[in-house]
Each structure stands twice: as C-alpha cells, then as structure tokens.
N, C-alpha and C positions, 0 to 999 in steps of 0.2 A: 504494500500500500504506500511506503513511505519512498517507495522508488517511483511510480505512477505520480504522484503528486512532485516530485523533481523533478520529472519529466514533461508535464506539464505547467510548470513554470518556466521552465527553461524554453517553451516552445510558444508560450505570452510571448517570452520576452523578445526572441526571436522573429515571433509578427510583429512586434514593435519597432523593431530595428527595421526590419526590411517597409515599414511603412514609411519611418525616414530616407529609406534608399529609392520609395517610389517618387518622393521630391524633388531626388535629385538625378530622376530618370534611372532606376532599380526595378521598375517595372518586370523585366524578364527574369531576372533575377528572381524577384517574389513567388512568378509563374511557375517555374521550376520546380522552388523548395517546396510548395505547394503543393504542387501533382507527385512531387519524392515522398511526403508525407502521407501523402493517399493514399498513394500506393503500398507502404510500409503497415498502414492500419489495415490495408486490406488483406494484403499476404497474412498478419495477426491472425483473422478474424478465421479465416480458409485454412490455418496451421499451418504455414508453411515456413519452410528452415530461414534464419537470416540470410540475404547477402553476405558472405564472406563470414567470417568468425565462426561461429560453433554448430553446434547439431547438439542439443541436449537430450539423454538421454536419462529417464527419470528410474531410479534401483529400488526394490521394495526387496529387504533380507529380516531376518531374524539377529540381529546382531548382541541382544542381552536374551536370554530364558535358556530353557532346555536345547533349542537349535540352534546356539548360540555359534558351535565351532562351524556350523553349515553357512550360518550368515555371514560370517566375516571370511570365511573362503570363496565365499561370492563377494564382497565386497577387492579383498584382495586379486581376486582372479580378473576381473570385470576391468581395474585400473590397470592391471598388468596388461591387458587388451589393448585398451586406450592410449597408453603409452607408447604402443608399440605401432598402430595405426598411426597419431600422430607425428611420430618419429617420420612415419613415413611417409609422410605429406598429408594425411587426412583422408581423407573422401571428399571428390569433388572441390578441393580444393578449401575445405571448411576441418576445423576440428571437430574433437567431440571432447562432449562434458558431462559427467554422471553427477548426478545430485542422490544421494544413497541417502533412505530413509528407513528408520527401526520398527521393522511390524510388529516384535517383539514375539513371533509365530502367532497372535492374534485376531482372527478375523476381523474384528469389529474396528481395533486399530489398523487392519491393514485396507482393510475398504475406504476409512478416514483419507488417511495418503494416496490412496489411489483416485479417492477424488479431486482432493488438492493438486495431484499429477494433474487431472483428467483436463481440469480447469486452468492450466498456465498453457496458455497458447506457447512456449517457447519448448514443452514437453513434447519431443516426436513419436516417442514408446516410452511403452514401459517394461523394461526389465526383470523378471519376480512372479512373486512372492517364491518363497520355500514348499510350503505345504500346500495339497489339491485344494485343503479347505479355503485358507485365506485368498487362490485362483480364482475359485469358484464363486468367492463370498462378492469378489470384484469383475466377474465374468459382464453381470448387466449394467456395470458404471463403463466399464471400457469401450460395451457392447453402445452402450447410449452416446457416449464421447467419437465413437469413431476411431482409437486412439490403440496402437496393439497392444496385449499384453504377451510376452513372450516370456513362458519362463524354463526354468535349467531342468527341472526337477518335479513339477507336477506330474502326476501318476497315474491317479486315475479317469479311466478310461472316458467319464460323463464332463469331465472337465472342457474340454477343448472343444467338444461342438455346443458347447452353449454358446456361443456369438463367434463369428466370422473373423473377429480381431484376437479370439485367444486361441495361442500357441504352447507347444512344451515339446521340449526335445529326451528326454528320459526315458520315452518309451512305456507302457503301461502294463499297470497291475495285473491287467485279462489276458498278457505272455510272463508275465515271471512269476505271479505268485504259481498259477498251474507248471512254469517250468520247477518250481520249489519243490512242489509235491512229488510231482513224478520223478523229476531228474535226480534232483537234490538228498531226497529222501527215500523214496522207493528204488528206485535203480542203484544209487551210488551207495548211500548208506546203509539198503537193507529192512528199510524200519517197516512197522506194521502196523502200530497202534502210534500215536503221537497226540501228545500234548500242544496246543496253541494259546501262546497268550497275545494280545493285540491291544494297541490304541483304540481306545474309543473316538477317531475322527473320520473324515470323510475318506481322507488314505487310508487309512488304518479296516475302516469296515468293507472298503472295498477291495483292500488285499483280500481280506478272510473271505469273503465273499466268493473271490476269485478262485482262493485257494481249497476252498471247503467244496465248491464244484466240483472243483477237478478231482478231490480224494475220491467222492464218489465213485467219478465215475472209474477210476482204477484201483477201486478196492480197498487204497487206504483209510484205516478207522481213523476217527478222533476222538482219542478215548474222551477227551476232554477240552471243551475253550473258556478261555477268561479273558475278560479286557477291562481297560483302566482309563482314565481321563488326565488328559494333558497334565503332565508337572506334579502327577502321582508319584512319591519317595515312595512308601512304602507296600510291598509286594507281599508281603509274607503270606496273607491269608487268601490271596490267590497263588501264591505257590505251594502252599499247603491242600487247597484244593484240586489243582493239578497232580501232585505228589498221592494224596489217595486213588487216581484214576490208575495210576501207576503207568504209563507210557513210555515204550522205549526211547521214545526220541523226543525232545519239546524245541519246536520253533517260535521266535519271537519275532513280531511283525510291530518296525518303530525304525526311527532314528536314535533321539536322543538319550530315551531310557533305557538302551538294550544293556550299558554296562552297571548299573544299579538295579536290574531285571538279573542280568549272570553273578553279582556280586551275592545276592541276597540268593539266590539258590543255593551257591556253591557255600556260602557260611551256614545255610541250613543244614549242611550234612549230607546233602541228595548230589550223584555222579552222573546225572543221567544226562547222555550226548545231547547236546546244546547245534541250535542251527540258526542263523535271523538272515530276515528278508528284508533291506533298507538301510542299514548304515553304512552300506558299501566297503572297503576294506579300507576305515578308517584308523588311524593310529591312537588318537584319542582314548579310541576302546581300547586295543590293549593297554596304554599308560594306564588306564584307570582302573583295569582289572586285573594285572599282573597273568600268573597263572592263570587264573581263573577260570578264561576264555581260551585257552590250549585244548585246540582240536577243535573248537568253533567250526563250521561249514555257512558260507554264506553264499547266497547268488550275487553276480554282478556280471554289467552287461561292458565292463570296462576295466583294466589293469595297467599297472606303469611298468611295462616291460623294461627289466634292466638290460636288454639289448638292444633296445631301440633309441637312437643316441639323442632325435629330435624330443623324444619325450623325458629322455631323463634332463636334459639340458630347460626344458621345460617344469620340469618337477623340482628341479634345482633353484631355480629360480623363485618359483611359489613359495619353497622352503626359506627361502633367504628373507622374503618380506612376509611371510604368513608366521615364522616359528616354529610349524607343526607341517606334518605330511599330509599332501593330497588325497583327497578320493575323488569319486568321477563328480563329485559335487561341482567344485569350483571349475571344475575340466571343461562339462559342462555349460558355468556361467562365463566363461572364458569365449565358448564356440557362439554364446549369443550374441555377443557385442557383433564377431566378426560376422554372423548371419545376417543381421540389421545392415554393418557397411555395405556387404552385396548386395541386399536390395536394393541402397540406394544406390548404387554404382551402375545398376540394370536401370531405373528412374532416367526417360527420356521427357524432360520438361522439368517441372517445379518439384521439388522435394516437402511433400505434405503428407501428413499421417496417412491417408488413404492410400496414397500412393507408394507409401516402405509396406501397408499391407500387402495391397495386391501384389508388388515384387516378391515379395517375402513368401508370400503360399505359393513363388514356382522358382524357389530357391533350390538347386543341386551342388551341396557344397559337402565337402572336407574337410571335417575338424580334426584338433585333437584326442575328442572321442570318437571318429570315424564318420563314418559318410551320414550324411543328413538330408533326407529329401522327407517333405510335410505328406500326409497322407491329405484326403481331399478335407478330413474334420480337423487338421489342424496341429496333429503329433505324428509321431516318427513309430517307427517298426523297430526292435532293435534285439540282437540274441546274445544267449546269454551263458557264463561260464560260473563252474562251482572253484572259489576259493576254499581254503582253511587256513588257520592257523598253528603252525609248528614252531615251537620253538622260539615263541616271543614273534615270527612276523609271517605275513602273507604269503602262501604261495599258491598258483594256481592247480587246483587238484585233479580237475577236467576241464579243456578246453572247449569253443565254441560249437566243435564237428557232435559232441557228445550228446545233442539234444537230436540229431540226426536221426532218420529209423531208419534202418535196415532196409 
C-alpha cells in the first residue's frame, strides 16, 4: 500500500512538471509519458511480466512445523535455480524473483498467501504449496485468479484436475502407494499381513486409499490401520493397537512424523520390519533415528546416484547452502523454476499468466529428476524404485525394471 501511494505521488508530481513543459512547448513530451503510463497500467491489469527487470515468481513452503526440512529444501533449491538462470542471462532477457512465503503446512494459512499471491498483478505463478491439502485448499483461488499453481510435491491424484492452472510434478499416490503394496511388500519383502498407520490429511487418506485397493486386490491383508492428525507427538496407543493385530510388516504413510512414528515403536520393544511411503530417502530421518530405522524399505521414484557426476555436483551444492542432504523434494522444487523459464521461452508475444499456462501444459522437458511431460489433468507419470536402509545410509534395493511383469 505504502509503495502505490509513492507511486502515485510521484506521478502528480510528474503531470505537474510536464504541465510546465506544455508552456514551454513539452507538449509531445507529455503525449508520450502518457500513452507509456497507459500502457504500463494496462499490461498490470492483463498480468503481464514488466519490461525488462524481473518475472516474479511467488513460493508457498512449509518453512516452520512438522515439514519444516521439506520447506526450506524448496526454498533453498528454488534460489539455487534462480541463481543459476540469472547467471545466465534470464529468460527473455528479464530476471527472476521469488518472494517465498511460510504456509506453515496449513491450509487455511496457505490459501491466505495464495490469495495475497493471487492479487499482486506482479505475481506470474505460483510455486507450492508442500502438501495435496494446502494445493487443493488453493486449487479455486488460483483456479478464479487465472494464475498457475505449480507445485514439487502434491500427490494426490484429485489435486491437479481441479482447475486448469494447477500442476504437480511428483507423480501420484494411484502409482506408488499400489507400487508399495505389491512391489514393496508383497514381492520384495514377502509380507502377508501388514500393519498401516497414516496421516489423517488429504495425502495421507488418499495414499491409504490407494494402497488399501491395491492389497485387495493381490491378496494382501491389513491386519490393521490407524491414523493420526497433523503435528500428533504421541503414537503409543496406536502403536499398541497395531502391535495386538500382530502384522509382519507395518508401513507408515507421512513425511514429517515417520521418525517419531519409528522412534516410538522401536523404544516400545516391538522389531517388527518397518517400510514408509513419503519421506523419500531423507537424511533427516536417519539423524533423528539412529539405529532405529536400519533396514527401513521405502519407495521412491528418484535417487542421487553416486555415479552420476551432474547430480552429485548438484547435490553438493544443495549441501553447501541447505546443511542437510537432498531428497527428491527440493530436486523437485528445483525442476519447477526451470519448467516455468521454458514456458516462457516457448511464449511468442506478451508474457502473462495465461500464457506461462498454456506453455507450461505442453512442456517436454528434463530435469534433475528426469523427464517431465504434464499429463492432459495437469501431473506427470512417474516409476518407481524400492530403497533401504543399511548401515546408517541409502541404498537402492531394486531398481526401476523391478515393477516390470514378466
């Protein structure tokens, strides 16, 4: 507000001057600044990027709560992007600018910022949220603004065709929770009976959702489910409930609680093989579980091959300004910056929200986490390998071919 009101003084004061300049024959002059001013309110009004100077792109993370190491690896990975575009001229000749806001993994504050996004004409997309729910809570703001929301990490499958402007590159719950069951559990580990505990969110029910399908229909039981509500510490009395059903196996469907989910198992007394579907092969978790999580089984549809010298050189880098080790999180929020510059690189005319849309849904590109093409609802396809954990770190336990049938 307090920049519109200097800006509007300064543009008094400006007719003022050039009225003095009509005096003395400024006439043309006034005409000009005039029609440049028109114009500049009008390009506002239609969204479209400045002349020259930036392309702002507006970040919705979880940067304080339970997803806290998620949101700051989007926040870090996103500027790492940035950096690296404008190092290299920009796009079209313009930079970019993140304005990174804390949703706190809250929907009702993330809808908040997504409207304040929605509403600055200088906002091209938006970057985010973390979780399907906070996507989804903001799916009819974006959907009503015109404005993309493109994020790293939503999941589930109902997310992305709610409006035309929301994206997700992640891949969805309706291929990996069912890769989980079959691949994960039934084929690789052997299990027959299984324990499930889950978040009570919109990810979180439509993992299980997903997952609980798929047991079916190949047989596997669930001896038992339980789930829990965001920013739940304590487990006991649903691990005690899981623990009477007695199941060979128990998978945990979450991000941030999985290492205070394995912590409180494993101080219970109970040994029984541990598997999660969502925190992807974060390091986090081990710090924070030690032992605990030795021999962990997790799916992920993405690895930092220590062979491959472009990724570690990449991952090195994350390390340097993040602290901590990558998962495909920030990989990720990394491939979306550079998705947004090709669209507008493909943009023949004005760069305006509508127009990074439509480029954007016939985007064919190659990231760090591998090839990226939008399905027609608006997320990616994407497959998936079983890690573990040995000996304090990640290693791949079956590769991509292993979901293959015969």
């Amino acid at each position: 507000m307090l920049l519109k009101k200097m800006k509007a003084s300064l543009a008094v004061a400006l007719v003022m001057s050039m009225s003095l300049l009509t005096a003395c024959g400024g006439g043309a002059e006034k005409k000009a600044d005039t029609t440049e001013k028109s114009g500049e309110t009008q390009a506002a009004k239609e969204g479209n990027a400045a002349e020259g100077g930036t392309i702002k792109l507006g970040v919705l993370a979880p940067l304080t709560g339970t997803n806290a190491e998620y949101g700051k690896g989007f926040q870090i990975a996103m500027q790492m992007a940035v950096d690296k575009i404008n190092a290299d001229g920009g796009v079209k000749g313009k930079k970019f600018e993140l304005s990174v806001k804390d949703s706190k993994g809250d929907q009702k504050e993330s809808s908040d910022l997504a409207r304040q996004f929605a509403d600055d004409d200088e906002i091209m997309a938006i970057l985010g949220d973390f979780t399907s729910g906070c996507c989804m809570a903001n799916a009819s703001i974006v959907d009503e603004a015109g404005i993309v929301q493109l994020s790293p990490t939503a999941s589930n499958p109902d997310y992305a065709p709610m409006s035309k402007y929301c994206f997700s590159i992640m891949g969805l719950q309706s291929a990996e929770a069912p890769f989980a069951a079959k691949y994960l559990l039934q084929k690789y580990a052997g299990a027959k009976n299984v324990g499930v505990i889950y978040i009570n969110s919109d990810w979180g029910t439509s993992a299980f959702s997903n997952f609980e399908k798929a047991a079916k229909e190949i047989g596997l039981n669930i001896a038992a489910s339980v789930n829990y509500v965001q920013d739940e510490k304590d487990f006991s009395s649903l691990i005690t409930k899981l623990k009477s059903a007695n199941p060979d196996h128990v998978i945990i469907l979450d991000q941030g609680a999985v290492p205070q989910i394995i912590n409180q198992i494993r101080t219970s007394g109970w040994d029984v093989p541990l598997a999660a579907l969502g925190p992807g092969t974060s390091e986090q978790l081990i710090s924070q579980t030690g032992k605990n999580s030795e021999g962990l089984l997790i799916t992920s549809p993405f690895f930092f091959d220590p062979e491959n010298k472009e990724l570690t050189a990449w991952k090195d880098e994350f390390v340097s300004k993040a602290g901590f080790q990558p998962t495909i999180h920030p990989a990720c929020a990394y491939d979306t910056v550079y998705l947004i510059k090709t669209a507008i690189e493909a943009i023949d005319g004005d760069i305006t929200r509508e127009a990074i849309r439509d480029k954007l849904a016939e985007v064919d590109y190659t990231g760090v986490t591998g090839p990226i093409k939008f399905t027609e609802n608006g997320d990616i396809n994407r497959q998936y390998m079983i890690c573990g954990i040995e000996n304090g770190q990640y290693v791949i336990k079956e590769g991509f071919d292993y979901s293959k049938e015969n």
